[in-house]
PyMOL Python script that loads the backbone (N, CA, C, O; Angstrom):
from pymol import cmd

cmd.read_pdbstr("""\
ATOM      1  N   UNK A   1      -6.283 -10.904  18.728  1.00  0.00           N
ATOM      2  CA  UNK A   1      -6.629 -11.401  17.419  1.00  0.00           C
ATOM      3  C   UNK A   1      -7.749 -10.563  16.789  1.00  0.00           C
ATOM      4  O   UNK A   1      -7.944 -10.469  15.577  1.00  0.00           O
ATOM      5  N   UNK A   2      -8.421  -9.999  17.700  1.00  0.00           N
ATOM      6  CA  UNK A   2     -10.004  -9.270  17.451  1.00  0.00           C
ATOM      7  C   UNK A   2      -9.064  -8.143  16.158  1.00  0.00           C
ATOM      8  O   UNK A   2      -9.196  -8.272  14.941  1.00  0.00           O
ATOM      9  N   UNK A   3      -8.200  -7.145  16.813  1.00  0.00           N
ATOM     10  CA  UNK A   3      -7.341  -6.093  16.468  1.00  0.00           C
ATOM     11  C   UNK A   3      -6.853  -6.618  15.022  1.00  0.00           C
ATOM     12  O   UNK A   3      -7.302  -6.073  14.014  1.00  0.00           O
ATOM     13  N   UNK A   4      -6.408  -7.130  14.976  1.00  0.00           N
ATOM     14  CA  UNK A   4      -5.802  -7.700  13.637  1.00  0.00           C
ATOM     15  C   UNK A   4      -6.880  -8.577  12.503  1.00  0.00           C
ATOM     16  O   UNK A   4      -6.531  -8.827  11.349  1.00  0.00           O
ATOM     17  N   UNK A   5      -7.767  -8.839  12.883  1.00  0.00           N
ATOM     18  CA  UNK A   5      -9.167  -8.972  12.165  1.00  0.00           C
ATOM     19  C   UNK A   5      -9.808  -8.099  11.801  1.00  0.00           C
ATOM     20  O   UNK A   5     -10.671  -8.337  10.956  1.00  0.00           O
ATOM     21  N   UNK A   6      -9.616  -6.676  12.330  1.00  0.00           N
ATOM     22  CA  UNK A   6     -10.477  -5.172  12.106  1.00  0.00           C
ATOM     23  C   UNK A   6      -9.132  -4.400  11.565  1.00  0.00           C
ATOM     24  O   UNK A   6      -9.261  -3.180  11.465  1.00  0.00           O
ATOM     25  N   UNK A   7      -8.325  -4.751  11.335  1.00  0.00           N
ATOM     26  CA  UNK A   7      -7.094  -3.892  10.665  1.00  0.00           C
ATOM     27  C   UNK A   7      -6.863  -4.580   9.389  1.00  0.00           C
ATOM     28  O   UNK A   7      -6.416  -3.899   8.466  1.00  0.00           O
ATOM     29  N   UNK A   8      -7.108  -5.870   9.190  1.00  0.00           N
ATOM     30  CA  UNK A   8      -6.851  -6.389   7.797  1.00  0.00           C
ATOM     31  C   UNK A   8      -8.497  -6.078   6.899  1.00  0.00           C
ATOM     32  O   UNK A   8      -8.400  -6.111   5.672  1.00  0.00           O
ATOM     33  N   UNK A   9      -9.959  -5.786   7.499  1.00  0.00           N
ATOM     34  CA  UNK A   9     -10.557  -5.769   6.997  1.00  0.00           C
ATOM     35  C   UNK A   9     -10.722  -4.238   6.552  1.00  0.00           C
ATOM     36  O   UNK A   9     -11.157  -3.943   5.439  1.00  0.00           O
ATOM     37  N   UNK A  10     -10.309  -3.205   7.587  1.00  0.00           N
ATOM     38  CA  UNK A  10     -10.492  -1.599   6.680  1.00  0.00           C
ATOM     39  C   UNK A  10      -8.987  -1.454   5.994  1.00  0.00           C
ATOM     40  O   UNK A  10      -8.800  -0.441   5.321  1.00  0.00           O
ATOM     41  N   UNK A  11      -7.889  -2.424   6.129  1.00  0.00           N
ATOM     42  CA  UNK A  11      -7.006  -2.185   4.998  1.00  0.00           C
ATOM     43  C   UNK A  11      -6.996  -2.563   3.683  1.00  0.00           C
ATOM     44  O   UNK A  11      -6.333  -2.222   2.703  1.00  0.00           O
ATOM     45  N   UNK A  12      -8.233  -3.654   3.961  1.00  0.00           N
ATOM     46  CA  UNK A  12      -8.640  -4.097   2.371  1.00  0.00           C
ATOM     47  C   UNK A  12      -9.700  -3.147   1.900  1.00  0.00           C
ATOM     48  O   UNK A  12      -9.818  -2.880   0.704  1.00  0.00           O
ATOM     49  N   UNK A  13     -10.498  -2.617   2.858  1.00  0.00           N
ATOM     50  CA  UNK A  13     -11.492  -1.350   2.243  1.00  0.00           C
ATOM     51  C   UNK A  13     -10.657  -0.519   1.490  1.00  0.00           C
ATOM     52  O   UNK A  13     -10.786  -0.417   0.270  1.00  0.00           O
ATOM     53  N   UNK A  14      -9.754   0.121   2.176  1.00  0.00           N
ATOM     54  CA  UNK A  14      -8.899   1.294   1.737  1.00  0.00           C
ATOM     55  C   UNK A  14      -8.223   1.134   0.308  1.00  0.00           C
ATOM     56  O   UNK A  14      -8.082   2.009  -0.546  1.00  0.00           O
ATOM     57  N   UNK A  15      -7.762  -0.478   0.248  1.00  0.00           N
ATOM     58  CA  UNK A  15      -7.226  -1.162  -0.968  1.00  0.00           C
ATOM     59  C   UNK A  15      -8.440  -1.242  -2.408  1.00  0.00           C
ATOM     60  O   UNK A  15      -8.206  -0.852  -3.552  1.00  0.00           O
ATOM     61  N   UNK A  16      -9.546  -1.775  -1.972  1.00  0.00           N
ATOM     62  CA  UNK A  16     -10.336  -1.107  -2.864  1.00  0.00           C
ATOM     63  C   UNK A  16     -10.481  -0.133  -3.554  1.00  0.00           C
ATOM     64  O   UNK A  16     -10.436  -0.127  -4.785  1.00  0.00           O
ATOM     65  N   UNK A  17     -10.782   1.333  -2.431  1.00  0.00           N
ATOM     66  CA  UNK A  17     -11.123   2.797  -3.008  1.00  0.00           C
ATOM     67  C   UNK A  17      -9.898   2.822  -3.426  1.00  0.00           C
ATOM     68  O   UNK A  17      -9.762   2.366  -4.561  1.00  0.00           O
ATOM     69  N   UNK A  18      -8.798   3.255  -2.829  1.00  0.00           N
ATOM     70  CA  UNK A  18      -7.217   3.634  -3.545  1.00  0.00           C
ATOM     71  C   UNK A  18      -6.303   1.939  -4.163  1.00  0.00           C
ATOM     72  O   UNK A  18      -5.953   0.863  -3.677  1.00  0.00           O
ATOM     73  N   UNK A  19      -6.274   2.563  -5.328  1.00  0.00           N
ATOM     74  CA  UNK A  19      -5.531   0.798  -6.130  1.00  0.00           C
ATOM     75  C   UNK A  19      -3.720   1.314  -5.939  1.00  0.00           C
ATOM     76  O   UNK A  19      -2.764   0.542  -6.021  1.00  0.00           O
ATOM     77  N   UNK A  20      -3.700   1.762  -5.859  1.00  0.00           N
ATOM     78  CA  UNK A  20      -2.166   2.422  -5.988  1.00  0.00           C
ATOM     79  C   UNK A  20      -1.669   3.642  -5.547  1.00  0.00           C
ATOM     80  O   UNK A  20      -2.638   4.394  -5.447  1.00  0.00           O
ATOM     81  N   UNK A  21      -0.849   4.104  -5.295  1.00  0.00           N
ATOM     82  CA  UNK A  21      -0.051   5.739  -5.192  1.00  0.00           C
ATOM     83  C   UNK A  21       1.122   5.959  -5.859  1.00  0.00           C
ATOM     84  O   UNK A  21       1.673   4.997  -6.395  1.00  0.00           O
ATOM     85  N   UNK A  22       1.696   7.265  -5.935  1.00  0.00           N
ATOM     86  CA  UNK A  22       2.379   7.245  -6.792  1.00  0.00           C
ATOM     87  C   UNK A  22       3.474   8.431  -5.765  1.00  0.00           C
ATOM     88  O   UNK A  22       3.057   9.151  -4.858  1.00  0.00           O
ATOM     89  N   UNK A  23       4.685   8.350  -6.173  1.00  0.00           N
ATOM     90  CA  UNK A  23       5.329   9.639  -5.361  1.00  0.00           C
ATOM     91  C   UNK A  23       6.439   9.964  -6.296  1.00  0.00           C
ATOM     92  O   UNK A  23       6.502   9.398  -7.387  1.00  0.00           O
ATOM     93  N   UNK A  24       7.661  11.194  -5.780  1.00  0.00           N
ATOM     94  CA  UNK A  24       8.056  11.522  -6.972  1.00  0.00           C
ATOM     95  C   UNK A  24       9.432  11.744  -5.912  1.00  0.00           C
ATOM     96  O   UNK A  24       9.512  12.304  -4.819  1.00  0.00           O
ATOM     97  N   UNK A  25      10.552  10.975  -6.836  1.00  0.00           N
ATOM     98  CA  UNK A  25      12.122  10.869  -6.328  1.00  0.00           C
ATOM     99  C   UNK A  25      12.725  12.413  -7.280  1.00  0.00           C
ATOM    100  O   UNK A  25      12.140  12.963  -8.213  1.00  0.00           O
ATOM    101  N   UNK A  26      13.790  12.726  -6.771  1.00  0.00           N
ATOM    102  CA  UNK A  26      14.877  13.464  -7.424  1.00  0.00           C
ATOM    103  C   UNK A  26      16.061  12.839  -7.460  1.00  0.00           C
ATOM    104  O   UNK A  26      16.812  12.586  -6.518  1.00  0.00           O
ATOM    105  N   UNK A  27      16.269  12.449  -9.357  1.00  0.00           N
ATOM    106  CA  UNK A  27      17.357  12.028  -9.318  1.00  0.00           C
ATOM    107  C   UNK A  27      18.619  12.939  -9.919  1.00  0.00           C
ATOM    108  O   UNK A  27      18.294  13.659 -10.863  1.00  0.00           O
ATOM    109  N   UNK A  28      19.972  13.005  -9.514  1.00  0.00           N
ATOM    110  CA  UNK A  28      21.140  13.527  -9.827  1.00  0.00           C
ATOM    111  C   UNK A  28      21.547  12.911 -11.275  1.00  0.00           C
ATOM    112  O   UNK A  28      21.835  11.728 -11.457  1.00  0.00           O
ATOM    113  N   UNK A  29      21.518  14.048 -12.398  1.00  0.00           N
ATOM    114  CA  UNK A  29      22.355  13.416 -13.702  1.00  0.00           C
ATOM    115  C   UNK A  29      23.514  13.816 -13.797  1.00  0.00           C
ATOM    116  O   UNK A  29      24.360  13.073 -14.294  1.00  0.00           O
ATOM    117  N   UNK A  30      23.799  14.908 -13.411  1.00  0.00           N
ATOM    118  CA  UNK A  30      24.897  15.487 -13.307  1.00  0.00           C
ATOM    119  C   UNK A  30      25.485  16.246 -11.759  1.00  0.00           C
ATOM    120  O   UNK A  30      24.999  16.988 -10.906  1.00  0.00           O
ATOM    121  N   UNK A  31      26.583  15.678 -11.959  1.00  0.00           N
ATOM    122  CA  UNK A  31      27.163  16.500 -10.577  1.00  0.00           C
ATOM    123  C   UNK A  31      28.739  17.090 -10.572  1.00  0.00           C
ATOM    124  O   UNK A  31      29.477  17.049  -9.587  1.00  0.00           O
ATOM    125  N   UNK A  32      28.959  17.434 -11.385  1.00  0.00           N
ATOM    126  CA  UNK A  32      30.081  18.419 -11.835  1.00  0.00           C
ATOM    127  C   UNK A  32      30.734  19.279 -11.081  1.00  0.00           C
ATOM    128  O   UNK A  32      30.902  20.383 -11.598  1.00  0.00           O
ATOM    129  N   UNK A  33      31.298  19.065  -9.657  1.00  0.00           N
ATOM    130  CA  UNK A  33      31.422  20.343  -9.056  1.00  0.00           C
ATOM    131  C   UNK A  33      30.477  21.611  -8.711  1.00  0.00           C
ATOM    132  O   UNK A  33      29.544  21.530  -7.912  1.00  0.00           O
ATOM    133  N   UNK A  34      30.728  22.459  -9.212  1.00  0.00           N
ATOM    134  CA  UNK A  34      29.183  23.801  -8.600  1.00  0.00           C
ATOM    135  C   UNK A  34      28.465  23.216 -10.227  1.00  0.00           C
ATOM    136  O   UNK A  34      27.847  24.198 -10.638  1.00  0.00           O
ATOM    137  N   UNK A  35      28.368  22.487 -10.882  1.00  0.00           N
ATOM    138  CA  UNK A  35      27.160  22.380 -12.240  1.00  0.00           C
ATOM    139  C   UNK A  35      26.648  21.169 -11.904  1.00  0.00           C
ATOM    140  O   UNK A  35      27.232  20.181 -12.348  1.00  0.00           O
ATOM    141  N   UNK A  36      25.325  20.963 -10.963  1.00  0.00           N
ATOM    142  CA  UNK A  36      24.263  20.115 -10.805  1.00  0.00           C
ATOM    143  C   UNK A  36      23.016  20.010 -11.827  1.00  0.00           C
ATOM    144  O   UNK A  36      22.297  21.003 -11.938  1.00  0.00           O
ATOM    145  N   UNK A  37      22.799  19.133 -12.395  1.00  0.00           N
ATOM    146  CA  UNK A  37      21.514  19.033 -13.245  1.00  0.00           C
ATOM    147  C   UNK A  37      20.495  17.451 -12.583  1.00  0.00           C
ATOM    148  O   UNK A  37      20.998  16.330 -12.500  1.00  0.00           O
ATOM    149  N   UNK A  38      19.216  17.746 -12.244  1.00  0.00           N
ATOM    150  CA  UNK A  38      19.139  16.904 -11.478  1.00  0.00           C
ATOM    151  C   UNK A  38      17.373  16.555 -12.292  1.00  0.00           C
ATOM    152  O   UNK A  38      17.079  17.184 -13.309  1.00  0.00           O
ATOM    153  N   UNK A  39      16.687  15.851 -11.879  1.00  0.00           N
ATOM    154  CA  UNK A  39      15.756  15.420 -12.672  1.00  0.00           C
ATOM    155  C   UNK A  39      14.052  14.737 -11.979  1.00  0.00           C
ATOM    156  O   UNK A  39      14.240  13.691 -11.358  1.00  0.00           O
ATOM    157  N   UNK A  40      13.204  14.988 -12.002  1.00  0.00           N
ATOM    158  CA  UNK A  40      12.532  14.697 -11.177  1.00  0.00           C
ATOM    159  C   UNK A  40      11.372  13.063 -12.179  1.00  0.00           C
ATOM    160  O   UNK A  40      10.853  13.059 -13.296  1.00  0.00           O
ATOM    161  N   UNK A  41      11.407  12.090 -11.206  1.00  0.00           N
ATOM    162  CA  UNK A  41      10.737  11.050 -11.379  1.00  0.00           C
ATOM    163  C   UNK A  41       9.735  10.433 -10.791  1.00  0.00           C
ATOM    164  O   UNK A  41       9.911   9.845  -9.723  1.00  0.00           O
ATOM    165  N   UNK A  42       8.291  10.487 -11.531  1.00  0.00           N
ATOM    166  CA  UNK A  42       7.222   9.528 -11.090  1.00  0.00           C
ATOM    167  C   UNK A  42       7.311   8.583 -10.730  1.00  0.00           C
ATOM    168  O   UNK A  42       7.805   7.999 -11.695  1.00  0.00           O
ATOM    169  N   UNK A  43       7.133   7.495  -9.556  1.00  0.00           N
ATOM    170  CA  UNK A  43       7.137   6.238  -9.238  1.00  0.00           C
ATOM    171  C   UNK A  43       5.692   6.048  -9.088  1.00  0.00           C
ATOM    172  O   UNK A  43       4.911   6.998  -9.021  1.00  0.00           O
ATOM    173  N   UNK A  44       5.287   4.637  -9.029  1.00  0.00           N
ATOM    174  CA  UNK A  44       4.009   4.085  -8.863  1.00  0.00           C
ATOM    175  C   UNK A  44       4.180   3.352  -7.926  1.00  0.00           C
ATOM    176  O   UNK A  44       5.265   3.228  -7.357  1.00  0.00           O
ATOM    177  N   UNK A  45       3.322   2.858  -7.675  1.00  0.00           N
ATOM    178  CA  UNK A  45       2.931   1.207  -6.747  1.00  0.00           C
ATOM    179  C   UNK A  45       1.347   1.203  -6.707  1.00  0.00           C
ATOM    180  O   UNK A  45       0.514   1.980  -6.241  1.00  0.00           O
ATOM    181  N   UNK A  46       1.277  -0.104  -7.449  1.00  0.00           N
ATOM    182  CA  UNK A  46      -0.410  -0.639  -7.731  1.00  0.00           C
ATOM    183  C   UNK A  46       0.091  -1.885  -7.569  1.00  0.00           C
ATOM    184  O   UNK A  46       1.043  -2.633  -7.793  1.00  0.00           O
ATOM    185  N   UNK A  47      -1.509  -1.712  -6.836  1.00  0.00           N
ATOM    186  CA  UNK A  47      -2.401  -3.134  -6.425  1.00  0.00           C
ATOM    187  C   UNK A  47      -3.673  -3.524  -7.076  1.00  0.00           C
ATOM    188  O   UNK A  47      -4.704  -2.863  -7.200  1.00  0.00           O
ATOM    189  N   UNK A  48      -3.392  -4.756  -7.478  1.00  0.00           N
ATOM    190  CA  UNK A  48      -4.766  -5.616  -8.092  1.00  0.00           C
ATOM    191  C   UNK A  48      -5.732  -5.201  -6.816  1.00  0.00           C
ATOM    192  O   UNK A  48      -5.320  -4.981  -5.677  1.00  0.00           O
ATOM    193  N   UNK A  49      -7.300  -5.133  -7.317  1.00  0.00           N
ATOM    194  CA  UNK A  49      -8.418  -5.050  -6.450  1.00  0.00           C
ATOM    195  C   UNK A  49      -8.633  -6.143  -5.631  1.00  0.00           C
ATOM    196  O   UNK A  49      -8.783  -5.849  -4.445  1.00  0.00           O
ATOM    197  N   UNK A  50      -8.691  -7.269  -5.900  1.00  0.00           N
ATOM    198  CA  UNK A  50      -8.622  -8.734  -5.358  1.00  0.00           C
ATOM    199  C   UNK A  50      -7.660  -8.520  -4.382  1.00  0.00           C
ATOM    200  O   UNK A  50      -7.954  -9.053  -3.312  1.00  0.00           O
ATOM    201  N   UNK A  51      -6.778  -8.016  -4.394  1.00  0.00           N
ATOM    202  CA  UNK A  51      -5.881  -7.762  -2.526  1.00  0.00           C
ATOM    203  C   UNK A  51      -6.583  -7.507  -1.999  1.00  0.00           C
ATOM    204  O   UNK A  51      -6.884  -8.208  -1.033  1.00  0.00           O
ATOM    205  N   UNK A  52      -7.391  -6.175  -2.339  1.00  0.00           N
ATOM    206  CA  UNK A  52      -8.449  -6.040  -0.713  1.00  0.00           C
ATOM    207  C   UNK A  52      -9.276  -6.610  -0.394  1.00  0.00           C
ATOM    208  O   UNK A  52      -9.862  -6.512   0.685  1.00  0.00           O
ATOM    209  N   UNK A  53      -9.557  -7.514  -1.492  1.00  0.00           N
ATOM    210  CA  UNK A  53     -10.547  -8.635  -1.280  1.00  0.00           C
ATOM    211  C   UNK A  53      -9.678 -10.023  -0.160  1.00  0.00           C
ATOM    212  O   UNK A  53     -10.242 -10.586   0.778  1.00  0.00           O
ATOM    213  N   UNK A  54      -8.973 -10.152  -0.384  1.00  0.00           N
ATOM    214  CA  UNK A  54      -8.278 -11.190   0.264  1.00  0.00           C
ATOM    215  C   UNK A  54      -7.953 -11.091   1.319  1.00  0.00           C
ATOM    216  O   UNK A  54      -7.617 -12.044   2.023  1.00  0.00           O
ATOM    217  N   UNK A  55      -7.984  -9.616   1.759  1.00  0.00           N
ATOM    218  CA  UNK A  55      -7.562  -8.999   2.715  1.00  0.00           C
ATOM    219  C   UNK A  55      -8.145  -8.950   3.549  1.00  0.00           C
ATOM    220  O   UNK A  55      -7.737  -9.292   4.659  1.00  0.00           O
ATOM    221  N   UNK A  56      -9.971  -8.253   3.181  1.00  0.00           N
ATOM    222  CA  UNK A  56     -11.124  -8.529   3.921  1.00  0.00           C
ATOM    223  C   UNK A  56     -11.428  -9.887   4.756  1.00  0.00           C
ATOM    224  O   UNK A  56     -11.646 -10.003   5.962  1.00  0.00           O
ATOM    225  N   UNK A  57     -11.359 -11.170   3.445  1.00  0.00           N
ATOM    226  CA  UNK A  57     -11.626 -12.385   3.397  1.00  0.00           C
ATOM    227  C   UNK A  57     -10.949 -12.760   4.748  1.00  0.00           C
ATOM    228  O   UNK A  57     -11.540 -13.073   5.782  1.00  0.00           O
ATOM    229  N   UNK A  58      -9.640 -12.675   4.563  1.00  0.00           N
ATOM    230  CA  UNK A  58      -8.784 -12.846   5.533  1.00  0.00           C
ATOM    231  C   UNK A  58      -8.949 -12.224   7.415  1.00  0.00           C
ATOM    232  O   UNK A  58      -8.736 -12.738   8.513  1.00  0.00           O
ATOM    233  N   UNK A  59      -9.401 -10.981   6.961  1.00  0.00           N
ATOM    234  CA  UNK A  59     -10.024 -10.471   8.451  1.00  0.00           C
ATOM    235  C   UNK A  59     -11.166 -11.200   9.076  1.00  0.00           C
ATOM    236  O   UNK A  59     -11.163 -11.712  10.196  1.00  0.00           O
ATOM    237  N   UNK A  60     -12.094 -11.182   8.254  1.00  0.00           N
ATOM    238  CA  UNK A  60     -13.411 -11.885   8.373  1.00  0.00           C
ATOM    239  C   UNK A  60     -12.770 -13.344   9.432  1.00  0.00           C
ATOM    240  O   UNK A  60     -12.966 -13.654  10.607  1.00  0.00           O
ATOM    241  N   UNK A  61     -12.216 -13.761   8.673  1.00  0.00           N
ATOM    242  CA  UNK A  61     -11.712 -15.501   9.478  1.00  0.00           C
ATOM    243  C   UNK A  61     -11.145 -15.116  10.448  1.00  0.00           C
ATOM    244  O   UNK A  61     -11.511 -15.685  11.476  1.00  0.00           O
ATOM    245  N   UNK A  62     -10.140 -14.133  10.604  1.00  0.00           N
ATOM    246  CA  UNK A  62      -9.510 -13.814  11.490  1.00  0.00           C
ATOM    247  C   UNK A  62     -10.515 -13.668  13.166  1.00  0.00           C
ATOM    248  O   UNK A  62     -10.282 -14.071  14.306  1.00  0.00           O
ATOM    249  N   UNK A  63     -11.863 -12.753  12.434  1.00  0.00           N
ATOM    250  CA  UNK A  63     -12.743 -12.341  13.725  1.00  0.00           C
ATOM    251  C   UNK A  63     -13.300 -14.147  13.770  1.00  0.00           C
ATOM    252  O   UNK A  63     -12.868 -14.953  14.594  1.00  0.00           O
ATOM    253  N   UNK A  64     -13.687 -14.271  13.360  1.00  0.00           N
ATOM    254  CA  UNK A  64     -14.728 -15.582  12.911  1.00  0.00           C
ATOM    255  C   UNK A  64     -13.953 -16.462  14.108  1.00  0.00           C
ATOM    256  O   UNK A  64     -14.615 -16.708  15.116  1.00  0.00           O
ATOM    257  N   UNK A  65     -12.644 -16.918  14.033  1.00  0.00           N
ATOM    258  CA  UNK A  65     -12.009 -17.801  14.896  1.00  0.00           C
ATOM    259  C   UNK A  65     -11.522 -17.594  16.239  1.00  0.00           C
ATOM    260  O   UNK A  65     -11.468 -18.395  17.172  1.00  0.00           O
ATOM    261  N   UNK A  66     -11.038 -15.891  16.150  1.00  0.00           N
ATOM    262  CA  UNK A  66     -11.392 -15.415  17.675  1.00  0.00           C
ATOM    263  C   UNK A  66     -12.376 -15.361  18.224  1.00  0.00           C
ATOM    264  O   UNK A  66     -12.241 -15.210  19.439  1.00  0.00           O
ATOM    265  N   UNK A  67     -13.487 -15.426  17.830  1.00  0.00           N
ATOM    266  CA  UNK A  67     -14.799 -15.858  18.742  1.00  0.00           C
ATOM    267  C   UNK A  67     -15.052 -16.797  19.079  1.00  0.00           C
ATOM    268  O   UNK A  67     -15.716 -16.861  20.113  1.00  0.00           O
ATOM    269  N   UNK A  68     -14.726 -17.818  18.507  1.00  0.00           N
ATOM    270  CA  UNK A  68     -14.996 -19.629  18.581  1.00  0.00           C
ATOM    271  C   UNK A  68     -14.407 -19.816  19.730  1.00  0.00           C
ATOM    272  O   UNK A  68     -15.013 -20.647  20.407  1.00  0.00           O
ATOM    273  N   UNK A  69     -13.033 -19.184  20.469  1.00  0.00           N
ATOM    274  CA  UNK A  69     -12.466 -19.586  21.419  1.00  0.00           C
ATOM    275  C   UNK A  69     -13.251 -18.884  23.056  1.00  0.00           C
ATOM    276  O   UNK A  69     -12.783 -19.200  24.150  1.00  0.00           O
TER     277      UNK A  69
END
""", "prot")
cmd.dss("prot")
cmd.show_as("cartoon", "prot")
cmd.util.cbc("prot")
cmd.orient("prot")
C-alpha cells in the first residue's frame, strides 16, 4: 500500500508541472493505387490541475492508513 501511496503522490506532482501532451498521427486521404496523399495531425490530451491535486490528496490517505495498521 506504502508503493501505491508514493506513486499516486509524484503522479500528481508530474500532473501539475505537465497539464497535457500532445502527439501527432498520420492520416491516409488518399490511397489510389501508387497515388498516396496522406496528412499529418495534432492530438492533445489535457488535464485540469485539480487531478494532481486529487491525486496527491489521494496518496497522502493512501500512506496515512498504511501506517495505522
Amino acid at each position: 500500500m506504502k508503493i501505491l501511496g508514493v506513486v499516486l503522490i509524484v503522479l500528481g506532482i508530474i500532473m501539475f508541472i505537465i497539464t497535457g501532451v500532445s502527439y501527432t498521427t498520420e492520416e491516409k486521404i488518399i490511397d489510389a493505387g501508387p497515388i498516396q496523399l496522406s496528412t499529418e495531425k495534432e492530438k492533445d490530451i489535457n488535464w485540469p490541475p485539480y487531478a494532481g491535486g486529487i491525486s496527491i490528496a489521494a496518496g497522502i490517505i493512501v500512506l496515512a492508513l498504511s501506517r495505522k495498521k
